[in-house]
C-alpha beads as a LAMMPS data file, in Angstrom:
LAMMPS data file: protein, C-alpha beads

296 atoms
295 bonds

1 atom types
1 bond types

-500.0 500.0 xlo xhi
-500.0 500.0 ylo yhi
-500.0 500.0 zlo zhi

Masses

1 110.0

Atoms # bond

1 1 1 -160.332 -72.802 -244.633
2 1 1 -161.729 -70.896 -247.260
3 1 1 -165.250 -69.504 -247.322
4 1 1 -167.840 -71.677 -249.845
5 1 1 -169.127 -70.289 -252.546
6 1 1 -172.536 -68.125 -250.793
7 1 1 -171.462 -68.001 -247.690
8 1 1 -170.345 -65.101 -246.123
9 1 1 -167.338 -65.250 -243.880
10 1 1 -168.251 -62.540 -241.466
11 1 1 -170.709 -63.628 -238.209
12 1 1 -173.053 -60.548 -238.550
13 1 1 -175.840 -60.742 -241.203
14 1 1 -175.058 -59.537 -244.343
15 1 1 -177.404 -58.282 -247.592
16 1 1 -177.518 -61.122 -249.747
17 1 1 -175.718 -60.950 -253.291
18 1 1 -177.605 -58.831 -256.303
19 1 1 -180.002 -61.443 -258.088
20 1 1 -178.877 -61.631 -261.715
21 1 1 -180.213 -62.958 -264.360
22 1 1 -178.548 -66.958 -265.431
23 1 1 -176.457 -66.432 -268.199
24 1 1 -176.238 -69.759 -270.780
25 1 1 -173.033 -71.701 -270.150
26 1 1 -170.685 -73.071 -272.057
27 1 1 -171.290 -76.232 -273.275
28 1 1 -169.291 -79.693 -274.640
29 1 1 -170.081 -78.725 -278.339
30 1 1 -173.056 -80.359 -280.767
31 1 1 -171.700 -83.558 -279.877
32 1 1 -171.974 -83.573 -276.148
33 1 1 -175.856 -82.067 -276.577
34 1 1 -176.809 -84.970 -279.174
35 1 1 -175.496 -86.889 -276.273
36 1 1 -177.776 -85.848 -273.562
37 1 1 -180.589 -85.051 -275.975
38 1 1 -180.561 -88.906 -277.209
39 1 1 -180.313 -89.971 -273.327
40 1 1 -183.320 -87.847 -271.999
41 1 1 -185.852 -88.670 -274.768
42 1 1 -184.607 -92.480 -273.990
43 1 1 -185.638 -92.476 -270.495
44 1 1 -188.622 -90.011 -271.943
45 1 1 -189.770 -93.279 -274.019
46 1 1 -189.208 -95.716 -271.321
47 1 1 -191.147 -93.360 -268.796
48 1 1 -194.267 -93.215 -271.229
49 1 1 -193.846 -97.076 -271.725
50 1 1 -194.497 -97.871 -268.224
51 1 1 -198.262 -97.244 -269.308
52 1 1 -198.930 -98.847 -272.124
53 1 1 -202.372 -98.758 -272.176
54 1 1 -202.359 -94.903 -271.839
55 1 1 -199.198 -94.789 -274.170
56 1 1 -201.515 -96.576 -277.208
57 1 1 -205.160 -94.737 -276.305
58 1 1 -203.063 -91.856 -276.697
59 1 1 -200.995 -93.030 -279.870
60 1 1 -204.140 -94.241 -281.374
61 1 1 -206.411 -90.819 -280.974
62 1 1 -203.876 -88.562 -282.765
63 1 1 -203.711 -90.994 -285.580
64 1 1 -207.132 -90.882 -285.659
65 1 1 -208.228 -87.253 -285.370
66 1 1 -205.536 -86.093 -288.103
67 1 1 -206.978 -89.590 -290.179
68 1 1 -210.532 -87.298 -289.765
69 1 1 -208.909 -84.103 -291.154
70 1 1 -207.873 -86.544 -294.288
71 1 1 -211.124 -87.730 -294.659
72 1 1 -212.734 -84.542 -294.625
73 1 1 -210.490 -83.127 -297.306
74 1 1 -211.130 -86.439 -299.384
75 1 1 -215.042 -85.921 -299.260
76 1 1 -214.797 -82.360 -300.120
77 1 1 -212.547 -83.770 -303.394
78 1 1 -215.276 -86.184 -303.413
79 1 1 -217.896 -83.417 -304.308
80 1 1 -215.506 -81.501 -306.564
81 1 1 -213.378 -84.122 -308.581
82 1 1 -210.754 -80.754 -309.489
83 1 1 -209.940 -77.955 -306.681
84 1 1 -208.372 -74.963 -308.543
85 1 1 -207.269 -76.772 -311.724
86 1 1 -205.698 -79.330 -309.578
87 1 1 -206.783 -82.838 -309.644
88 1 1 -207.598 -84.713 -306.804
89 1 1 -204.247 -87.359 -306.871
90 1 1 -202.318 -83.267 -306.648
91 1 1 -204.298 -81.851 -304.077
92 1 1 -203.674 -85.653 -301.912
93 1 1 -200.184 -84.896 -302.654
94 1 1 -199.998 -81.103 -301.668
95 1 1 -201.848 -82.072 -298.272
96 1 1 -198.455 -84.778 -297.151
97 1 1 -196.010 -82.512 -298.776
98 1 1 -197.316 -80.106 -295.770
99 1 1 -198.641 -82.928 -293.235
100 1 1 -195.790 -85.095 -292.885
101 1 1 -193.281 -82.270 -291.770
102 1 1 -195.768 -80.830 -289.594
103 1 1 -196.213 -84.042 -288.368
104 1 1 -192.440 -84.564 -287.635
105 1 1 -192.274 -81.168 -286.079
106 1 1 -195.018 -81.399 -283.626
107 1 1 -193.377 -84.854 -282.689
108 1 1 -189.743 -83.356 -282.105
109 1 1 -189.567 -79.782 -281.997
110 1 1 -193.112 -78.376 -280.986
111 1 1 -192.215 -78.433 -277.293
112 1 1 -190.390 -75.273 -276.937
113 1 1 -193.949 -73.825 -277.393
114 1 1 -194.092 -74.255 -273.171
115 1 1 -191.603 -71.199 -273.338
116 1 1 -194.390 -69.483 -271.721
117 1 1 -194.884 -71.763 -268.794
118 1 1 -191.023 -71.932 -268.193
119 1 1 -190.450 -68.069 -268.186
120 1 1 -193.447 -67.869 -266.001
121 1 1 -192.694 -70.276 -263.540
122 1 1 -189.172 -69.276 -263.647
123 1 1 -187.766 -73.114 -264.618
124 1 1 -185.906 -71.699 -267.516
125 1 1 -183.598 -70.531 -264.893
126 1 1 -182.520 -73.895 -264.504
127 1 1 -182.046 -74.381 -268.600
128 1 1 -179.577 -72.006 -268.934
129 1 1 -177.637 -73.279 -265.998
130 1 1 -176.613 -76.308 -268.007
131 1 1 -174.391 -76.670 -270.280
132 1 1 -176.491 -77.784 -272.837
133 1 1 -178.419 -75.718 -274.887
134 1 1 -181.818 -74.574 -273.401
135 1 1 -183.781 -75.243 -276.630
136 1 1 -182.835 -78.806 -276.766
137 1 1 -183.510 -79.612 -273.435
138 1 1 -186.580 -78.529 -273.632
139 1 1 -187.046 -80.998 -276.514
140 1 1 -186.209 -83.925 -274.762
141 1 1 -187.280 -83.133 -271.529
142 1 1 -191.317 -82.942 -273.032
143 1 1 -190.602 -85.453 -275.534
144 1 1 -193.970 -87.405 -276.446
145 1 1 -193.179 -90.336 -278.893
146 1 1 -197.000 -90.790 -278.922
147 1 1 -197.208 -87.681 -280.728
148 1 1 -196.074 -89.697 -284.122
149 1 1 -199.709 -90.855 -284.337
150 1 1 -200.078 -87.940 -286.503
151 1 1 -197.411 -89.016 -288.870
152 1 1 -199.200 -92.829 -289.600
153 1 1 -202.298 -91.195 -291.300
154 1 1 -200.252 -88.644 -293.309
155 1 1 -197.457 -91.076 -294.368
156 1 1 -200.309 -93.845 -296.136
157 1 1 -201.399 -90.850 -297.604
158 1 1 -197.967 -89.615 -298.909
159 1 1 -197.692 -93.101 -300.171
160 1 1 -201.308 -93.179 -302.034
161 1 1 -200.380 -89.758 -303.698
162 1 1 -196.819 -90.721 -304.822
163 1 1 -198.164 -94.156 -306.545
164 1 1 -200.879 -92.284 -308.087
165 1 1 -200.208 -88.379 -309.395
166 1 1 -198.553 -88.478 -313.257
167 1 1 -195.348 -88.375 -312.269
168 1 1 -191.975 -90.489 -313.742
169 1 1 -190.212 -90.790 -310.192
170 1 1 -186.590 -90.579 -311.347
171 1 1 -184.114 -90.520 -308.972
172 1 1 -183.552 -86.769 -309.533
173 1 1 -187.579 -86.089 -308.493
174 1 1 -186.997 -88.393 -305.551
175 1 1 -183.618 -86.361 -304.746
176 1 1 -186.114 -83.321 -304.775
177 1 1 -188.933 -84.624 -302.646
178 1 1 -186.596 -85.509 -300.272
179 1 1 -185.326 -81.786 -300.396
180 1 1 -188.698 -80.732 -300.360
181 1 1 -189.684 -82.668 -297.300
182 1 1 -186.664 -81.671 -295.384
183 1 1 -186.997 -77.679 -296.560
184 1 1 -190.743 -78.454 -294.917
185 1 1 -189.310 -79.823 -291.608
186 1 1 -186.943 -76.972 -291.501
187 1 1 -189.225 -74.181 -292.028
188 1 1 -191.799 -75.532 -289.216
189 1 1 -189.267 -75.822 -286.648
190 1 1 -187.880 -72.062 -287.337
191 1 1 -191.544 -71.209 -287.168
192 1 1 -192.501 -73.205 -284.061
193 1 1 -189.154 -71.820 -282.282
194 1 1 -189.647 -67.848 -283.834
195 1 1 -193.390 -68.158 -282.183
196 1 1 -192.331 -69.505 -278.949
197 1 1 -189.276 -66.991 -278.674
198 1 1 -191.748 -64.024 -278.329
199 1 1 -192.602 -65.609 -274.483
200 1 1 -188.825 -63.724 -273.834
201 1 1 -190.874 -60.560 -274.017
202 1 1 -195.007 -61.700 -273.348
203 1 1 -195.587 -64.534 -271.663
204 1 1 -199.253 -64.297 -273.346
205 1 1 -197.619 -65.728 -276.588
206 1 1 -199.065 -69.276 -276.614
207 1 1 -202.319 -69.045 -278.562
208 1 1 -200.573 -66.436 -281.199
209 1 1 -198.102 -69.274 -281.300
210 1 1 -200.813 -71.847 -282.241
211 1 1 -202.210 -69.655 -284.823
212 1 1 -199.131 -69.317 -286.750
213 1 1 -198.021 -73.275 -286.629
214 1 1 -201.692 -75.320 -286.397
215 1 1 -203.653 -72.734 -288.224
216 1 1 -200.793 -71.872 -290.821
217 1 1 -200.427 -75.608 -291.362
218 1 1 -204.522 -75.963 -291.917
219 1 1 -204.234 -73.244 -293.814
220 1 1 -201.112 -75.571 -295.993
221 1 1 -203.112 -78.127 -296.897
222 1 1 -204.970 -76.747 -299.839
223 1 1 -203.488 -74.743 -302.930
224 1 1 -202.709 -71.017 -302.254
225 1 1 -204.107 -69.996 -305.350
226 1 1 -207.602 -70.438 -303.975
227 1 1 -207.396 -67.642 -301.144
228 1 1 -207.585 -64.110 -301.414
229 1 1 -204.648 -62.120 -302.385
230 1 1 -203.627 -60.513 -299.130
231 1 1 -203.490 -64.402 -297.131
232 1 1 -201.534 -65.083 -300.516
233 1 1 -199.069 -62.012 -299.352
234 1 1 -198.967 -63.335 -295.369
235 1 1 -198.085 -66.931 -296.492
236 1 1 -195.723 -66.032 -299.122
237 1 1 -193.609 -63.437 -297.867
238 1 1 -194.712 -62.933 -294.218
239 1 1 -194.855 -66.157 -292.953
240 1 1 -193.109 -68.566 -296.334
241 1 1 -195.879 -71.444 -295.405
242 1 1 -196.474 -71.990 -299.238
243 1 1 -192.401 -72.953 -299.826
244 1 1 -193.487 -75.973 -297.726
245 1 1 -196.033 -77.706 -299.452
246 1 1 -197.500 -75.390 -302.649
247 1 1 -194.516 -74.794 -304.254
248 1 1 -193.233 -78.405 -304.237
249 1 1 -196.666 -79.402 -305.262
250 1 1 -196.139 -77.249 -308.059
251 1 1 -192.813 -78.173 -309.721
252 1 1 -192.970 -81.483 -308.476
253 1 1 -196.289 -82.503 -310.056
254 1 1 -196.057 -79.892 -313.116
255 1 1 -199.422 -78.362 -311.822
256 1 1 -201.431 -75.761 -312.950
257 1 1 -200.140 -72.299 -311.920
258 1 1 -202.777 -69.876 -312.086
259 1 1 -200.225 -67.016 -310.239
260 1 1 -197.917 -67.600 -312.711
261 1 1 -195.065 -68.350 -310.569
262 1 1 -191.845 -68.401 -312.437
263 1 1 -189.674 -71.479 -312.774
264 1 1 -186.800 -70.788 -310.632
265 1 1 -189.196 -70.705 -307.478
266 1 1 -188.970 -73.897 -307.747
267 1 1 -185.569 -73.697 -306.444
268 1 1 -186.405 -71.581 -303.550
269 1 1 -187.852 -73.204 -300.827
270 1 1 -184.005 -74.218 -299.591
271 1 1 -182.909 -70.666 -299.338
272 1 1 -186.023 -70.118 -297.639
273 1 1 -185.681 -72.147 -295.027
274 1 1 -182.144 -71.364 -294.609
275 1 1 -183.098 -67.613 -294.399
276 1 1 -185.772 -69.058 -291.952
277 1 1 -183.141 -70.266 -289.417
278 1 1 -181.226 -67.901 -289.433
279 1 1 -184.220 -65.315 -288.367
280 1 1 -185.769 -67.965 -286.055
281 1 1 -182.020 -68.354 -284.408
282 1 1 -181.821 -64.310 -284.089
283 1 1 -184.843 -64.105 -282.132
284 1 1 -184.247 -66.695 -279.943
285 1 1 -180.913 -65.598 -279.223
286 1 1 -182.060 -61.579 -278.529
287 1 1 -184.467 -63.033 -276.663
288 1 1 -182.274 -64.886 -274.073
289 1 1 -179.883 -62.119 -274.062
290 1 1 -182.556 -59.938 -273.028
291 1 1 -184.196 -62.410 -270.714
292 1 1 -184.917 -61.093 -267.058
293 1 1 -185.261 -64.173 -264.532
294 1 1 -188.450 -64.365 -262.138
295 1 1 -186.484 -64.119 -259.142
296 1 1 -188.379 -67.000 -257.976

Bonds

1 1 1 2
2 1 2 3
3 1 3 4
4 1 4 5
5 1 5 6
6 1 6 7
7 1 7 8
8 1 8 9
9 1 9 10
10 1 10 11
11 1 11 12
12 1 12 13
13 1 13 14
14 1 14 15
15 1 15 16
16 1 16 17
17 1 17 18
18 1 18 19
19 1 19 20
20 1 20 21
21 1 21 22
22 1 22 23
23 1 23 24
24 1 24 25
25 1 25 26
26 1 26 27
27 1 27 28
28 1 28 29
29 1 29 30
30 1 30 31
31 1 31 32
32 1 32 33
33 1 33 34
34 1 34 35
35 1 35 36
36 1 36 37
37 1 37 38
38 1 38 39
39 1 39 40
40 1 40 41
41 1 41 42
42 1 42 43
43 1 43 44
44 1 44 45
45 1 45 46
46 1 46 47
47 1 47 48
48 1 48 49
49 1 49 50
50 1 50 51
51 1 51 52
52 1 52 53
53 1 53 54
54 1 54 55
55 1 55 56
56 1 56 57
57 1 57 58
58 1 58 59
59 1 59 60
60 1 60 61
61 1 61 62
62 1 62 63
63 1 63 64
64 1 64 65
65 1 65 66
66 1 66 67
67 1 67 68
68 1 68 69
69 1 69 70
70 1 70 71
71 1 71 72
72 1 72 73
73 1 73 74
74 1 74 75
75 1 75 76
76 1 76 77
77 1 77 78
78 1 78 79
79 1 79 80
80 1 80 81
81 1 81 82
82 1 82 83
83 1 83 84
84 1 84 85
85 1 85 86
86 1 86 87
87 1 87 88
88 1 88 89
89 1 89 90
90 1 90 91
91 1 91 92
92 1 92 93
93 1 93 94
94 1 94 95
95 1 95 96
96 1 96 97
97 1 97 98
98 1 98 99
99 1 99 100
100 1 100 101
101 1 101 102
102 1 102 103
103 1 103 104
104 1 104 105
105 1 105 106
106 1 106 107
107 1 107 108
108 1 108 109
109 1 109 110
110 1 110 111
111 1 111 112
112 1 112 113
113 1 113 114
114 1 114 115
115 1 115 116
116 1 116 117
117 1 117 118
118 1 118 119
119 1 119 120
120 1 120 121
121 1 121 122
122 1 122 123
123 1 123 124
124 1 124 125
125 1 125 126
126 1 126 127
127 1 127 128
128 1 128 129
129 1 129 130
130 1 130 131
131 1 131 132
132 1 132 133
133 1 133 134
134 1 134 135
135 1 135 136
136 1 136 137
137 1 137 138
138 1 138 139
139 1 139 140
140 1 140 141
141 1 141 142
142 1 142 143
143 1 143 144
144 1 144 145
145 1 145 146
146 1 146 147
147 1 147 148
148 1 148 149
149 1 149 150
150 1 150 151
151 1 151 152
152 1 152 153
153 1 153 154
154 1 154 155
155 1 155 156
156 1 156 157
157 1 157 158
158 1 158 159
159 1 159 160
160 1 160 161
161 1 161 162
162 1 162 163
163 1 163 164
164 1 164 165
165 1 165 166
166 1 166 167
167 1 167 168
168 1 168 169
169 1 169 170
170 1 170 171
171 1 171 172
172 1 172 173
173 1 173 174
174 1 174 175
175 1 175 176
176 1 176 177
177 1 177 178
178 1 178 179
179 1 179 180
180 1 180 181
181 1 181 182
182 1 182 183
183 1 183 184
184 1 184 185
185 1 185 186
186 1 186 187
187 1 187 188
188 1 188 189
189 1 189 190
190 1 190 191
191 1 191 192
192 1 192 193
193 1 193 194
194 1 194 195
195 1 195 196
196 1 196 197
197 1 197 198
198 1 198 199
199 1 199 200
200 1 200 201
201 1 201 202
202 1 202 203
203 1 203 204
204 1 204 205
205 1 205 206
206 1 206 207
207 1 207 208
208 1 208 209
209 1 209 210
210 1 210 211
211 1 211 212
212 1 212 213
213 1 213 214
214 1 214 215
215 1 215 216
216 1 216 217
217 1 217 218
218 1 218 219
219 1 219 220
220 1 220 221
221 1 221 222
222 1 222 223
223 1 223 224
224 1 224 225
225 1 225 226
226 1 226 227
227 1 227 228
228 1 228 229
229 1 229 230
230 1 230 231
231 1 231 232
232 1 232 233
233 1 233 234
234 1 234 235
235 1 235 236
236 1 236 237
237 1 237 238
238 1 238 239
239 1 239 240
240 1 240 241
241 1 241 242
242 1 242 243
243 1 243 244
244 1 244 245
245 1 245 246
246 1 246 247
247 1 247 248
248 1 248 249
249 1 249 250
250 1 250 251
251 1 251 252
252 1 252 253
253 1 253 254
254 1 254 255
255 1 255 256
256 1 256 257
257 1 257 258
258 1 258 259
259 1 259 260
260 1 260 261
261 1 261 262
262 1 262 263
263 1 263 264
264 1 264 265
265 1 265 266
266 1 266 267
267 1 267 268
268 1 268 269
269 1 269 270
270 1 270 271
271 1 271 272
272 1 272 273
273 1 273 274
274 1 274 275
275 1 275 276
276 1 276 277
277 1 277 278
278 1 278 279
279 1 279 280
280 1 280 281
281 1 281 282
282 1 282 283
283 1 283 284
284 1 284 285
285 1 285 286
286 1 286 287
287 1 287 288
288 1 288 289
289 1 289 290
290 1 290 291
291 1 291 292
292 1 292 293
293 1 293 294
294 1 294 295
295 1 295 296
């Protein structure tokens, strides 16, 4: 009979096989991860279900605490009726241009910010020993549907703004919000998945992570022509947080423009976040390449 796989066919004790690190295997193709994805962040759902009580406590408090950061930004508007040259309806607007893809992101994608802990503890092992993508296990394996709180708050808000800036919505300004929104969704996840891919090569990545997705979407939520120039620079070029939400803002509403931006950013934020990808996906790909497993 042939020797299984490990064993060793010889009586005497032999030195163990060279530890190497897991290399990603093949998988069935997008279809065959959609498939598993949809099927782990069902039994996810039904898991968290089991508690309801804990499931709505939980449900209710982010709704409420991003439903604070509203407030707070509608009593500042409250004290000064214009913020930069923009009016209070366009600054409304400019905060759920950035808040409801943030919100969307931190519901679906945000999880592969536990890089860290996997790495550490040596679980991504197990990840790339699947054939399924790593990155979207790890989405639907931490799934919390309770994290859409944050999206009820920022959606009435969306909808307040929309009914009341100066705006005809035609169906080709729809057609662009739309764009807009998805562009927004886009360029979150590549930043949320560019953070958490530096954990390939620190482990001590998580609060730098944080910075760059909850402070640079803070940081979203009023116009970028109020900061000094050099956080202008970091979220322009360095880190594209204004193609989210300012620039939108901006062509969408006809706002002032005290930077003088020219017209055809309006029709940037796409390429953006397609350039956005495309970096995010290089770093996380160098970085499995070059992973080294734990050993544990």
């Amino acid at each position: 009979m042939a020797d299984l796989p490990g064993r060793s066919s010889g009586s005497g004790s032999q030195a163990g096989p060279e530890r190497r690190t897991p290399r990603p295997r093949p998988g069935g193709g997008p279809g065959a991860a959609w498939k598993l994805y949809r099927r782990l962040v069902e039994a996810r759902i039904r898991s968290d279900w089991q508690y309801r009580a804990s499931f709505t406590i939980h449900l209710v408090s982010q709704a409420l605490v991003t439903g604070l950061e509203l407030v707070a930004l509608l009593l500042l508007l409250r004290l000064t009726p214009t913020l930069g040259g923009w009016s209070t309806d366009q600054v409304v607007f400019l905060y759920a241009m950035a808040a409801v893809p943030f919100a969307l992101v931190d519901a679906f994608v945000s999880e592969v910010e536990r890089l860290p802990d996997y790495v550490r503890s040596g679980d991504f092992d197990q990840l790339l020993l699947r054939p399924v993508p790593a990155m979207v296990q790890m989405m639907a394996v931490d799934f919390e549907l309770r994290r859409l709180g944050k999206l009820l708050p920022v959606t009435g808000a969306m909808v307040w703004a929309v009914a009341n800036v100066e705006v005809a919505w035609q169906p080709t300004a729809v057609a662009w919000m739309v764009l807009y929104l998805s562009c927004g969704f886009v360029l979150y996840s590549a930043l949320w998945v560019a953070g958490a891919s530096v954990a390939f090569w620190t482990v001590a990545s998580a609060q730098a992570t944080n910075i760059l997705t909850y402070g640079g979407q803070f940081a979203n939520e009023y116009p970028l022509h109020l900061y000094p120039g050099w956080i202008r620079a970091v979220m322009g070029f360095a880190i594209p947080l204004a193609f989210v939400a300012y620039i939108p803002t901006l062509f969408l509403l006809d706002a002032a423009n005290p930077l003088g931006l020219p017209s055809w950013a309006g029709y940037s934020p796409p390429v953006v976040a397609a350039l956005a990808v495309i970096a995010a996906a290089g770093l996380w790909s160098t970085g499995i390449r070059h992973y080294q497993s734990t050993g544990s």
